[in-house]
C-alpha positions as CSV (number, residue, x, y, z in Angstrom):
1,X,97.1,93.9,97.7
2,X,95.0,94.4,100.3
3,X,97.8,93.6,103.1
4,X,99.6,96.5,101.3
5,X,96.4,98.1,102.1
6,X,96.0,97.6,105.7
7,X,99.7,98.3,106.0
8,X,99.4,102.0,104.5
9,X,96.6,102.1,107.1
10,X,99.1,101.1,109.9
11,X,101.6,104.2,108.5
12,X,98.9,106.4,108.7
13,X,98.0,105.6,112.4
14,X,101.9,106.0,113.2
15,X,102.2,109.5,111.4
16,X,99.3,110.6,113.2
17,X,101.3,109.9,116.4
18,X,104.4,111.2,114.9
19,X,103.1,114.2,113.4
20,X,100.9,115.1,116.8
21,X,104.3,115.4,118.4
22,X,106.7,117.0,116.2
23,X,105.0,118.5,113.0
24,X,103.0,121.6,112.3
25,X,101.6,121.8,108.7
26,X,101.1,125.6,107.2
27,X,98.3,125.8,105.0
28,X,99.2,127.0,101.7
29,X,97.2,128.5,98.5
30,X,98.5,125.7,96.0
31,X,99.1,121.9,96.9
32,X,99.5,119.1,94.7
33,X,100.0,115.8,95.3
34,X,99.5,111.7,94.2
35,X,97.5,108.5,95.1
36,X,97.1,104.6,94.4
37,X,94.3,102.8,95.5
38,X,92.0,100.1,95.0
39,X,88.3,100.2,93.6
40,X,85.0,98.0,92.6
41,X,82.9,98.7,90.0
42,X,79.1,98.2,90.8
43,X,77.6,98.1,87.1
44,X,73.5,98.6,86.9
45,X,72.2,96.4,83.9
46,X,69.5,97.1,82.0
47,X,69.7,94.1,79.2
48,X,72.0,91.9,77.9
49,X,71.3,90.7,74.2
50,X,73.3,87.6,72.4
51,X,72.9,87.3,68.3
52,X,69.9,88.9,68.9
53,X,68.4,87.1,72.3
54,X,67.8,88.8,75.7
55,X,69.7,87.3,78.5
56,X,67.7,86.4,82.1
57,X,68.4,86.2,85.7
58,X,71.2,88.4,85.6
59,X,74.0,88.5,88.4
60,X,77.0,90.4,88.8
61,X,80.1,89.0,90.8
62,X,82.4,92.2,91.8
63,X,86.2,92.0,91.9
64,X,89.0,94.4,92.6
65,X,90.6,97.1,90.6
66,X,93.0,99.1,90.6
67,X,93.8,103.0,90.4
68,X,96.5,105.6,90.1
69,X,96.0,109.4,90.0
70,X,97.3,113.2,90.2
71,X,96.1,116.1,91.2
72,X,96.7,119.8,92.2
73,X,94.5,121.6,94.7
74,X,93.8,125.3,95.5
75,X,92.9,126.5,98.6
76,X,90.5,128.9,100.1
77,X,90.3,128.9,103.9
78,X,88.2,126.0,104.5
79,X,87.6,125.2,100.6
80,X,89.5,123.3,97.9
81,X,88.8,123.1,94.4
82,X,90.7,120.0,93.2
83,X,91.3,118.9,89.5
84,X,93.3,115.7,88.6
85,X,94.0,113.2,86.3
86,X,93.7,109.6,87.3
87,X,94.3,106.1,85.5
88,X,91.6,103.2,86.4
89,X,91.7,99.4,85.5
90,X,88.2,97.8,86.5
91,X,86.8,94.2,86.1
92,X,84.1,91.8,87.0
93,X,82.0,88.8,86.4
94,X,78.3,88.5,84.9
95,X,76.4,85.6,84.9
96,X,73.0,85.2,83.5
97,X,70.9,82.3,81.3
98,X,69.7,82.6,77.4
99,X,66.6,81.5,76.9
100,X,66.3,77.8,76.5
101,X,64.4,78.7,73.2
102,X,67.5,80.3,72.2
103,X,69.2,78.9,69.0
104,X,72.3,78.1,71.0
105,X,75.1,75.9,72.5
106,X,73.5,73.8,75.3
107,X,76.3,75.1,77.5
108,X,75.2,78.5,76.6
109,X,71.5,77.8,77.4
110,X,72.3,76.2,80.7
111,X,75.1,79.0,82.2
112,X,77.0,81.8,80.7
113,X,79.6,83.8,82.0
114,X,80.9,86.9,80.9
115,X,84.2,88.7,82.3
116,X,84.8,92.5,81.6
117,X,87.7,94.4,81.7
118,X,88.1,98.3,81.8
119,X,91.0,100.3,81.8
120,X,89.8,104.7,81.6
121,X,91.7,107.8,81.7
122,X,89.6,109.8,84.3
123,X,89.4,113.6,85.1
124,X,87.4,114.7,87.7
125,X,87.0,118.5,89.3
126,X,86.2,118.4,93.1
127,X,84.9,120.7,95.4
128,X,85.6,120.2,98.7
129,X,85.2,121.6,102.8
130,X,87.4,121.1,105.3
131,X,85.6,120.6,107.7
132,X,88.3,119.7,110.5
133,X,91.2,121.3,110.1
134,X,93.5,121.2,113.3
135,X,97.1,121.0,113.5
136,X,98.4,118.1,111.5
137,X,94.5,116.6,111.4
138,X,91.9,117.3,108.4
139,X,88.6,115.7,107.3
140,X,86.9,117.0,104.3
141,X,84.1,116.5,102.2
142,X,84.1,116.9,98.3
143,X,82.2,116.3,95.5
144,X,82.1,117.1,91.5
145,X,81.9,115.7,88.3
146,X,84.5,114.0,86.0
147,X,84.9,113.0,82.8
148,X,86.4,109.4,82.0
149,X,87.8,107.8,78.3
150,X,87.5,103.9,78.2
151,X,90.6,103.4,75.8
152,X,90.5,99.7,76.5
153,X,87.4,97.4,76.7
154,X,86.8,94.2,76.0
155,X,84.2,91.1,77.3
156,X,85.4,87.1,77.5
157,X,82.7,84.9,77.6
158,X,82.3,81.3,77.9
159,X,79.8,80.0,75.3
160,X,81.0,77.9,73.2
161,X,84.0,75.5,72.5
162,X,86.5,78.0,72.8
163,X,86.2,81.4,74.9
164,X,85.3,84.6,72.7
165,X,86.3,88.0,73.2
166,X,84.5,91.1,72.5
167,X,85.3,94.0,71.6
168,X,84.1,97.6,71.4
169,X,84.9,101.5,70.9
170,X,81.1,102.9,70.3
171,X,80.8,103.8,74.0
172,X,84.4,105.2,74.8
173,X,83.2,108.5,77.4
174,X,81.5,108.6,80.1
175,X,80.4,111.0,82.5
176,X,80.2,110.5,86.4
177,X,79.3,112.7,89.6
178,X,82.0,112.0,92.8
179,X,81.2,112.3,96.1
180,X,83.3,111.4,99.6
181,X,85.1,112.0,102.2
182,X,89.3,112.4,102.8
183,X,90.8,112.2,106.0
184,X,94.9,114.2,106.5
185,X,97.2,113.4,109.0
186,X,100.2,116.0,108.3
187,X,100.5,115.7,104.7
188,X,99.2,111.9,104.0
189,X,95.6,111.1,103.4
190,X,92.9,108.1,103.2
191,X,90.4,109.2,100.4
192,X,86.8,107.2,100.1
193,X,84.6,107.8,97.3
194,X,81.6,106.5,95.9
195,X,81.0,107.6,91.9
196,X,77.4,107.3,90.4
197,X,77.4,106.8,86.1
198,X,74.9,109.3,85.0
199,X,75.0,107.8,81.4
200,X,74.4,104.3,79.9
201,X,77.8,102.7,78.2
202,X,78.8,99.5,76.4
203,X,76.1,99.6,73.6
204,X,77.6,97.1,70.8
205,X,80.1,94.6,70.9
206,X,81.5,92.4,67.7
207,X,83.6,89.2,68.1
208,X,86.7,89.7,67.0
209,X,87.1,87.0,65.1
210,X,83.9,87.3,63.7
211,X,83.9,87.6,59.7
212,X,79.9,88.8,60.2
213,X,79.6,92.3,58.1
214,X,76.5,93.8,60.2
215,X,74.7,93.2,63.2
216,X,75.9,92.9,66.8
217,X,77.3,89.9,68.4
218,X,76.8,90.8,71.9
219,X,74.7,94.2,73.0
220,X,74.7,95.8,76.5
221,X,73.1,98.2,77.9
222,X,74.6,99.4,81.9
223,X,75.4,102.4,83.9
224,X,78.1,101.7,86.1
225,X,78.9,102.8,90.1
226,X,82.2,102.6,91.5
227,X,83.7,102.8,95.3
228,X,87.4,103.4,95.8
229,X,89.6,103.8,98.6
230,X,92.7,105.4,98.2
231,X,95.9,106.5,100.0
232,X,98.1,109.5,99.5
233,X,100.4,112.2,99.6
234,X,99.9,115.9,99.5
235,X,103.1,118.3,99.0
């Protein structure tokens, strides 16, 4: 993935060339366009609670995601408003220890582990300014809220004999602010963006293969950041 990455990154770099040489781009009222990319989520933990005991010395291990978006864009000399429509898969690693007082496994008193997984449907409205915008070149900053559905999330931990997955839908939107910058050469772009969570998520999880009628299995309370980089077309 991230040779596909560094490759798009190469193609950029040669349309740049090309596009210096040979292409003049018009500027038009209405654009739309598409992008993958990559992304890491940067969750901020408040607590972690397990049947009722709060986890301590908690650590977060970051991995990879993935993303996949459209969008159209309107023009105004220098300023865009852009709306789109993205999909998001997210995922990551958080370690922490129960207290040893804890009525628990002694593999769950020593380490735990739990893995997340996120996949959202995400809709953010950006507002940008061109603030180069020569011949087949363009850099832009933008910013703007956006609005996201987590339709799938789930949490596999390690604490007992066999691994446990959790499950929840009490949490499912979430509401982020965008910022970043996007750099054009002719009509292909290299988008960075950092996203700030402006509300807590994950509240209650239940194993689900508990037979427990009330209570809370495993409780969580976050905001979460994420950074993605992204390349693109723009017709």
């Amino acid at each position: 993935m991230i040779k596909a990455f560094l490759t798009g990154l190469f193609l950029l770099y040669f349309l740049s060339v090309y596009a210096q040489n040979t292409v003049k781009v018009a500027d038009k009222m209405f654009n739309w366009g598409a992008k993958a990319g990559l992304n890491s989520t940067f969750p901020i933990i408040n607590s972690i609670e397990v049947d009722g005991q709060k986890a301590e010395n908690i650590q977060l291990q970051y991995k990879v995601g993935v993303l996949a978006a459209a969008f159209c864009r309107f023009n105004i000399n220098r300023f865009f408003v852009q709306p789109s429509i993205s999909w998001r898969h997210a995922s990551g690693d958080i370690r922490f220890n129960l207290p040893s007082g804890a009525e628990a496994p002694a593999a769950a008193r020593s380490f735990d582990l739990l893995t997340y997984k996120v996949k959202s449907i995400e809709a953010p409205v950006l507002t940008g300014y061109k603030i180069v915008n020569e011949g087949p070149y363009g850099l832009s900053f933008m910013g703007g809220p956006t609005i996201k559905y987590r339709y799938d999330v789930s949490y596999l931990s390690n604490f007992f004999d066999s691994p446990r997955k959790y499950v929840s839908d009490s949490t499912p939107w979430g509401i982020s602010f965008v910022c970043g910058v996007g750099v054009t050469i002719w009509r292909f772009f290299f988008d960075v963006t950092y996203e700030f969570g402006l509300n807590q998520v994950d509240s209650d999880f239940k194993d689900n293969r508990s037979s427990k009628s009330g209570g809370n299995d495993l409780s969580i309370d976050k905001h979460t950041n994420v950074m993605s980089f992204s390349l693109g077309f723009l017709f």
